[in-house]
C-alpha positions in Angstrom: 16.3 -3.6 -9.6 15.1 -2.8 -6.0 16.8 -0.6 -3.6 17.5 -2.1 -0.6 19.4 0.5 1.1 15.8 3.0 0.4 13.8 3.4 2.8 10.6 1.6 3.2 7.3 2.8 2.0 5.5 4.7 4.8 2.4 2.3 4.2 4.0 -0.5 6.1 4.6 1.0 9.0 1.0 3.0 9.6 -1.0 2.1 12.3 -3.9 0.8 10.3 -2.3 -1.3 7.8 -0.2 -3.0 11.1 -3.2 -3.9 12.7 -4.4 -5.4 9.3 -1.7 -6.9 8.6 -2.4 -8.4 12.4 -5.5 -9.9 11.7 -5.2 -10.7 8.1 -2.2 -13.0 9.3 -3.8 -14.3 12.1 -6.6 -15.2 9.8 -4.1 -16.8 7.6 -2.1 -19.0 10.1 -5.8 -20.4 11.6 -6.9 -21.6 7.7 -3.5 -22.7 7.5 -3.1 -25.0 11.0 -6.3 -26.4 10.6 -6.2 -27.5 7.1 -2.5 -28.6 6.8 -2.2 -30.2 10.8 1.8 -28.1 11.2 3.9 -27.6 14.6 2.7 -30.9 16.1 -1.3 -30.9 15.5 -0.9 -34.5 14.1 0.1 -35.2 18.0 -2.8 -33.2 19.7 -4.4 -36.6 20.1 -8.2 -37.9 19.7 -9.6 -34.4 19.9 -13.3 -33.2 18.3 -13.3 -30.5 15.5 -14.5 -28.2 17.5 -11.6 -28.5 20.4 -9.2 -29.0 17.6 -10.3 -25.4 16.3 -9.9 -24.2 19.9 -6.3 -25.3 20.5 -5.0 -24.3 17.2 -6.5 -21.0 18.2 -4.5 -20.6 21.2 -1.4 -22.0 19.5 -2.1 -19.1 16.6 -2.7 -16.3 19.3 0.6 -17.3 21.1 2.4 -17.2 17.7 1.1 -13.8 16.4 1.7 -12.3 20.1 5.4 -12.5 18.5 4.2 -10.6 15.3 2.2 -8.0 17.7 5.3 -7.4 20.2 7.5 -7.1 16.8 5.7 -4.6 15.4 5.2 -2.5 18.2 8.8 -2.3 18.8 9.4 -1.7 15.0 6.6 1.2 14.7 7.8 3.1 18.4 11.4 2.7 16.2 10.8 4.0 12.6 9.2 7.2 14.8 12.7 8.4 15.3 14.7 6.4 12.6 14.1 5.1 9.3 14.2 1.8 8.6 15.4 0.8 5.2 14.1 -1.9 2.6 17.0 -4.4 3.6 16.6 -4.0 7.3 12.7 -4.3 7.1 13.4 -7.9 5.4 16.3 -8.8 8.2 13.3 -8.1 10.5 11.2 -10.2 9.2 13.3 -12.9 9.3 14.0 -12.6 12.9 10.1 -12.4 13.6 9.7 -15.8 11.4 12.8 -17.4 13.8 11.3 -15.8 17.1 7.8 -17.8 15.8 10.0 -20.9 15.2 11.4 -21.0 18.8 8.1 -20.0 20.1 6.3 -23.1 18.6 9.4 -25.5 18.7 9.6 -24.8 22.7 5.5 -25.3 22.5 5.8 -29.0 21.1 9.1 -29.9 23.3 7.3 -28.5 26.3 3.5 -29.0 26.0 3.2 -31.9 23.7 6.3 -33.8 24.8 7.5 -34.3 21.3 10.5 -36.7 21.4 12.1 -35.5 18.3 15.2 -33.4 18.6 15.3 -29.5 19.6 17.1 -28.5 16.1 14.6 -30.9 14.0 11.8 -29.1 16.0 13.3 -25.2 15.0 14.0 -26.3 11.3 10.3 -27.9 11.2 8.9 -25.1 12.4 10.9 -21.9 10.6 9.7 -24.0 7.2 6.2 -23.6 8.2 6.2 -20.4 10.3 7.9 -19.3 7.0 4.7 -19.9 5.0 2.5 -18.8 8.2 4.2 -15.2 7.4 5.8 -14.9 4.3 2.5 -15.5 2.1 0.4 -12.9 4.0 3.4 -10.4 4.1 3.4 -10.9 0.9 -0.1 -10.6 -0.4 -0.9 -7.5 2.4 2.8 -5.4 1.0 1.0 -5.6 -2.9 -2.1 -4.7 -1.6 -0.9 -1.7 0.0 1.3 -0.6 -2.6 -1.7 -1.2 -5.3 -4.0 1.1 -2.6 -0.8 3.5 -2.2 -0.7 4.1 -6.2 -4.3 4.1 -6.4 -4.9 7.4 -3.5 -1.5 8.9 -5.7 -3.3 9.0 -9.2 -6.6 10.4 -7.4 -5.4 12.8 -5.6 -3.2 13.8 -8.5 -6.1 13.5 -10.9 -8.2 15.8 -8.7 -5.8 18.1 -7.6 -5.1 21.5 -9.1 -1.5 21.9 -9.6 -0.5 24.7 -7.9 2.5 25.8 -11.0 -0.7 26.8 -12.5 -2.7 29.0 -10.7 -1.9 32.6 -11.4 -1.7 33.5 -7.5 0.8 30.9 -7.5 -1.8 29.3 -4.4 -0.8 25.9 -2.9 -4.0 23.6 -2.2 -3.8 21.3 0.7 -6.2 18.2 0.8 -6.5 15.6 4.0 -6.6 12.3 3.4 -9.7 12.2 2.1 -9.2 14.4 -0.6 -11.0 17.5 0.7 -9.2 20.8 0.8 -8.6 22.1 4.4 -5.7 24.8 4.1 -4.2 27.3 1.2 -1.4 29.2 1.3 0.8 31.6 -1.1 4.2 29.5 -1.9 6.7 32.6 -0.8 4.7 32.1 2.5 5.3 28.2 3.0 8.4 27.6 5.0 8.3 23.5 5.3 6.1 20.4 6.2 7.1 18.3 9.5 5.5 14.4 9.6 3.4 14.4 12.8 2.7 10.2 12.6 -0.4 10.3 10.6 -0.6 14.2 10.4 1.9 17.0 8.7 2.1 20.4 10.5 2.5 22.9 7.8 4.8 25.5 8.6 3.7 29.5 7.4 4.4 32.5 7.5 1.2 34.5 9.2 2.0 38.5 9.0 5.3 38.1 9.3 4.9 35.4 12.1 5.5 31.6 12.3 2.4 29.7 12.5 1.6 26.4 12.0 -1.5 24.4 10.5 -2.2 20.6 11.3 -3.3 18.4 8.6 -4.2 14.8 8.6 -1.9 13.6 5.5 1.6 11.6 5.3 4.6 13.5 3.9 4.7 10.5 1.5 1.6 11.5 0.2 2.4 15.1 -0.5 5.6 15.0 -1.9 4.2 13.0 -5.2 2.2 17.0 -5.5 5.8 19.0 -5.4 6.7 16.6 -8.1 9.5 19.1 -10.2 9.1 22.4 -7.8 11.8 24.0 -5.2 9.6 22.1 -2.7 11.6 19.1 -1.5 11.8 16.4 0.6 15.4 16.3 2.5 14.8 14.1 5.6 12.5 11.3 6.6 10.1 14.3 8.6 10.9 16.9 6.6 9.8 18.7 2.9 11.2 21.9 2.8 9.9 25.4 0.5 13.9 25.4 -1.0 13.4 29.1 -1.6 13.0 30.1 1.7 16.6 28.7 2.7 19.1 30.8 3.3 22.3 28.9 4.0 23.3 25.1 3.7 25.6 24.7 6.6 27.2 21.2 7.8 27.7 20.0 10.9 29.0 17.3 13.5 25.7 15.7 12.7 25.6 16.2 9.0 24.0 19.3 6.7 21.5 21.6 7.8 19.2 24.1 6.2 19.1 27.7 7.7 15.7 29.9 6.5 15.7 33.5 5.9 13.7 33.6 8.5 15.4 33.8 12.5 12.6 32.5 13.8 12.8 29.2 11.8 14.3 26.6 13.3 17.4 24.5 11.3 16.1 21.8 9.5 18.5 18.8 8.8 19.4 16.5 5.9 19.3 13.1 6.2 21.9 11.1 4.0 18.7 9.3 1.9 18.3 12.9 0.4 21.7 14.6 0.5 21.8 14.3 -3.1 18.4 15.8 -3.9 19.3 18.8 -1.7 22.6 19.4 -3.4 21.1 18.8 -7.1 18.5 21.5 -6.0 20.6 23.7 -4.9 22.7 23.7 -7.9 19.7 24.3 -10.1 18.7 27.0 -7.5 21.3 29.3 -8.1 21.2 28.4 -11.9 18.6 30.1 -11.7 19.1 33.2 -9.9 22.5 33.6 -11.5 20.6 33.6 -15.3 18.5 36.5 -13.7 
């Protein structure tokens, strides 16, 4: 049974897949105009393929300016707030309505369609629905098949860290090639940077940090079953460097041993992952 109240996979929302998912729709809605004749094209009068081809062009690029302006505003957003599964799919359906208006306006307007206003917006939501919803559709298993794919690579080629006798943790970009080590009773956390994670260290007793093109998403599935955990949407934290769990105004935060460290919060989406943790956590210490 899905989730709807999890957050959505970080593939949707990364630059690359948005600007696929751009031109794979655009792509999709042009095939889709010219073979099936939707929004009005049966009224474009006696026009040659070729200026056929060229209008429904323009009508496609007006209609997908809706998609690009969308998910603009939707990627500047999900930098500071997560968007969950349920509110990605109420998004969607206000980006197929804005495309309904957009076209419905377009046949009123431009091609002086005598039809009704309401006839035009249910006419055109039914197709704009298809224009959209297949693609979405097609590009979101796609990405999640990719997604999986990377995951059982990386985790296939990986050395698992539990393992290695100087308890070393390997970090790999994303193209699998190892760029940064580090002892685990030095790792303090990983912050998201977009499509980098600054690795927070310890360096002779000092704070440093270490930039490495990854996604959090990506790194977590590797701290699989350690103290290492995710607790917020830019945060995974080294759960054996925190000192105190302290709650606030603004909800729980995690203080380090360190002074120096700055308060890392947690986000509702992992409150419970924190908690069961901690409770393990000192488990463990008590039974030693």
């Amino acid at each position: 049974m899905i989730d709807f109240k999890r957050p959505i996979p970080s593939y949707l929302n990364e630059k690359q897949n948005i600007v696929r998912l751009i031109l794979f729709t655009s792509l999709f809605a042009l095939v889709f105009i010219n073979a099936y004749s939707p929004f009005g094209a049966d009224m474009w009068y006696n026009l040659t393929k070729l200026e056929f081809f060229t209008y429904s062009s323009l009508t496609i690029l007006v209609g997908v300016l809706v998609v690009v302006v969308s998910r603009i505003i939707m990627y500047r957003i999900t930098r500071k707030h997560s968007l969950n599964i349920w509110q990605y799919l109420l998004w969607i359906f206000a980006e197929i309505l804005s495309m309904a208006l957009t076209y419905a306006l377009f046949e009123k307007l431009f091609l002086k369609d005598s039809r009704l206003f309401a006839d035009l917006v249910k006419n055109s939501s039914r197709n704009t629905a298809l224009v959209l919803l297949l693609p979405y559709s097609i590009l979101w298993l796609y990405f999640s098949w990719r997604d999986k794919k990377e995951q059982i690579e990386r985790l296939a080629d990986a050395p698992s860290f539990s393992d290695n006798p100087r308890n070393m943790i390997p970090f790999y970009d994303d193209k699998g090639i190892l760029k940064f080590s580090i002892k685990k009773e030095n790792l303090l956390y990983l912050e998201s940077a977009e499509n980098y994670v600054n690795i927070c260290y310890l360096n002779k007793g000092k704070v440093s940090k270490y930039l490495l093109r990854d996604t959090l998403k990506k790194l977590e599935e590797n701290f699989s079953g350690t103290e290492i955990i995710r607790c917020h949407r830019y945060y995974i934290v080294n759960f054996e460097k925190v000192k105190v769990i302290r709650k606030d105004r603004d909800g729980l935060k995690l203080e380090f041993d360190n002074p120096s460290v700055t308060d890392i919060p947690v986000s509702k989406t992992y409150v419970n992952t924190v908690m069961q943790t901690f409770s393990k956590y000192c488990q463990t210490v008590d039974l030693g």
